[in-house]
C-alpha positions as CSV (number, residue, x, y, z in Angstrom):
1,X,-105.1,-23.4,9.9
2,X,-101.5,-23.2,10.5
3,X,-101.0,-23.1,6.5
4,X,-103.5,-20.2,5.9
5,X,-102.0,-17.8,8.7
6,X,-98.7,-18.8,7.0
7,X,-100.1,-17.4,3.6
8,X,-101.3,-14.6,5.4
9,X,-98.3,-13.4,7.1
10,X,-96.5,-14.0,3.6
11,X,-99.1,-11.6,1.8
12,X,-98.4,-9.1,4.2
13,X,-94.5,-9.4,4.0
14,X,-94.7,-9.2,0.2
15,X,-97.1,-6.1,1.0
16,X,-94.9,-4.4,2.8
17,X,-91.7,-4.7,0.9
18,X,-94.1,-3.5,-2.5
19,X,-94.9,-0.4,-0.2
20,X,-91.5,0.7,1.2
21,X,-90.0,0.3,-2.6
22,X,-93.0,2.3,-4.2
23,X,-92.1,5.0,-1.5
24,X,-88.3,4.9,-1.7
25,X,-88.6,5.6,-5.4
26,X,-88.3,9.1,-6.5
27,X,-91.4,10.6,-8.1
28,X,-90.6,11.6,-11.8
29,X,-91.0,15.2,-12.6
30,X,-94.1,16.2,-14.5
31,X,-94.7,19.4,-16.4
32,X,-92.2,21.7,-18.3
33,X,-89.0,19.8,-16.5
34,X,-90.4,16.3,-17.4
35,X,-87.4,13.9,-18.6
36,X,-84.9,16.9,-17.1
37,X,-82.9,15.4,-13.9
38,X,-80.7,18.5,-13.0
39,X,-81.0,21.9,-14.3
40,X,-78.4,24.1,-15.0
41,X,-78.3,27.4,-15.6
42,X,-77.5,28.7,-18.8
43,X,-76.4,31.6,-17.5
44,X,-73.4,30.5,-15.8
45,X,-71.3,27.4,-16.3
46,X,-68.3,26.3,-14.9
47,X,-65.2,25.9,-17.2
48,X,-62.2,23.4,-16.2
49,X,-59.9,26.1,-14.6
50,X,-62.6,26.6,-12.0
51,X,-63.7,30.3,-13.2
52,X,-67.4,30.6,-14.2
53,X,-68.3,31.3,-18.2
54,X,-71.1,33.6,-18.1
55,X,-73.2,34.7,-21.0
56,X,-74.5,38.3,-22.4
57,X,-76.5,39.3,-25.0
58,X,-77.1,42.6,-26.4
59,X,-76.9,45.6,-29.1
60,X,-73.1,46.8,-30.3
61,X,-72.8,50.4,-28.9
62,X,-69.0,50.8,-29.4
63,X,-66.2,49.1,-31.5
64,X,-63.0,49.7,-30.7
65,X,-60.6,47.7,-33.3
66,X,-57.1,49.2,-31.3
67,X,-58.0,48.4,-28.0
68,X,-60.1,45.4,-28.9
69,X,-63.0,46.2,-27.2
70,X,-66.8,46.4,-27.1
71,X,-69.1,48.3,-25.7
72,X,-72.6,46.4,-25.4
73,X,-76.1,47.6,-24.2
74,X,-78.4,45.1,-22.9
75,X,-81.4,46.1,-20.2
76,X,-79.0,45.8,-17.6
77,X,-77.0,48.9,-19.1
78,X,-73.6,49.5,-21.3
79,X,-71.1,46.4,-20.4
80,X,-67.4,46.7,-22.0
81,X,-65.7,43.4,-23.1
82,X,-62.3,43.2,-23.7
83,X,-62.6,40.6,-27.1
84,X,-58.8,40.1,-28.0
85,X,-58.9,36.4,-27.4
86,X,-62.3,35.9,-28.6
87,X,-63.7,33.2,-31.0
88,X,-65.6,35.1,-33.4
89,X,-68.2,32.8,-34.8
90,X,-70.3,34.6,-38.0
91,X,-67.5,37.0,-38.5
92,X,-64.1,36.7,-39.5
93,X,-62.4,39.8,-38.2
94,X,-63.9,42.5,-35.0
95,X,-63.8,45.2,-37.8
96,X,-66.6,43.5,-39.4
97,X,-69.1,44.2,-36.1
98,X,-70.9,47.3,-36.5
99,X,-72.9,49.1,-34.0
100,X,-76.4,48.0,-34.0
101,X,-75.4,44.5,-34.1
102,X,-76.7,41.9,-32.1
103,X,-73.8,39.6,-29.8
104,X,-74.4,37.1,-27.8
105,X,-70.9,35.7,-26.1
106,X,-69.9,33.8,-23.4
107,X,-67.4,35.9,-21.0
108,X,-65.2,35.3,-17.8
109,X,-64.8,38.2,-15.1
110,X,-61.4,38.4,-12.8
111,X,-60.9,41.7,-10.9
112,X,-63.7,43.7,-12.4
113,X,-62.6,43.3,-16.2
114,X,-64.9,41.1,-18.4
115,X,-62.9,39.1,-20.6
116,X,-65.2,37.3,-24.1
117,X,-64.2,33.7,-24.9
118,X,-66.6,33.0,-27.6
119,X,-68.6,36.0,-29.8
120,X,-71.6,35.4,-31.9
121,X,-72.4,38.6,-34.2
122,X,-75.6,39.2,-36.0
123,X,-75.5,42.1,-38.0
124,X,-78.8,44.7,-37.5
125,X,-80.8,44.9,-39.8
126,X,-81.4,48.1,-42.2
127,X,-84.2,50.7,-42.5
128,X,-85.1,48.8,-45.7
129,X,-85.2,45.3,-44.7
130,X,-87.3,46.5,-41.5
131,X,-89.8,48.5,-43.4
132,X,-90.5,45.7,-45.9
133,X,-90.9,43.6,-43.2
134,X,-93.4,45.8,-41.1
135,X,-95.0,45.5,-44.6
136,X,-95.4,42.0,-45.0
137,X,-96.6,41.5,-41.7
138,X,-99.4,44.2,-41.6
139,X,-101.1,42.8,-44.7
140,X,-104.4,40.7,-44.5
141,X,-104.5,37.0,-45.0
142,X,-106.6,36.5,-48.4
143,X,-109.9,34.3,-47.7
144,X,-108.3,31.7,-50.1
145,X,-105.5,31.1,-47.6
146,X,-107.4,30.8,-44.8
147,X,-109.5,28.4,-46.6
148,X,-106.8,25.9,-47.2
């Protein structure tokens, strides 16, 4: 008798411990954020010096080679970036950005003036390219390539 209440107090010690680890544990994230354990904003990082990189995207309005400047239009409205220190990535010099471009750029802001650390440029397309591509899209698939 003694033996079998000995078991039984073991089995629920053993119990016990299973439970209170199963609920210490964290539950994994499921969904879209599965295998992500922090998320950080892409927006806004934080550099070394302790000021904040921030990104922006948008359409060239302005190019202003003397002052080294842009002028940028995104939904938010017209942003101006002062781009004298900038990285350029696709292009080698800021007289090669047009307006109409696309940019996308990481940027610090200290006392009100936006200052771009990094500039991606994509230059807009023209009227050409566009039409032929309104073109290719509004065509029919054949029965052939559907069939395949």
């Amino acid at each position: 008798m003694r033996r079998l209440f000995f078991a039984f107090i073991v089995l629920i010690f053993i119990g016990f411990v299973g439970v209170t680890n199963s609920l210490a544990q964290k539950t994994p994230p499921r969904g879209r954020n599965a295998g992500i354990s922090k998320r950080v904003p892409s927006s806004v990082t934080q550099a070394k010096s302790g000021v904040e990189s921030k990104r922006f995207a948008g359409t060239v309005v302005a190019v202003d080679v003397e002052s080294k400047t842009l002028v940028v239009k995104n939904w938010r409205g017209d942003t101006t970036f002062d781009v004298a220190g900038a990285k350029l990535v696709r292009s080698t010099d800021l007289e090669d950005i047009r307006p109409g471009d696309r940019v996308v750029m990481s940027y610090t802001e200290e006392d009100g003036e936006k200052t771009a650390k990094a500039l991606i440029a994509t230059p807009a397309k023209s009227e050409e390219e566009s039409k032929t591509e309104g073109s290719k899209e509004s065509k029919p698939l054949a029965e052939e390539t559907l069939n395949k």
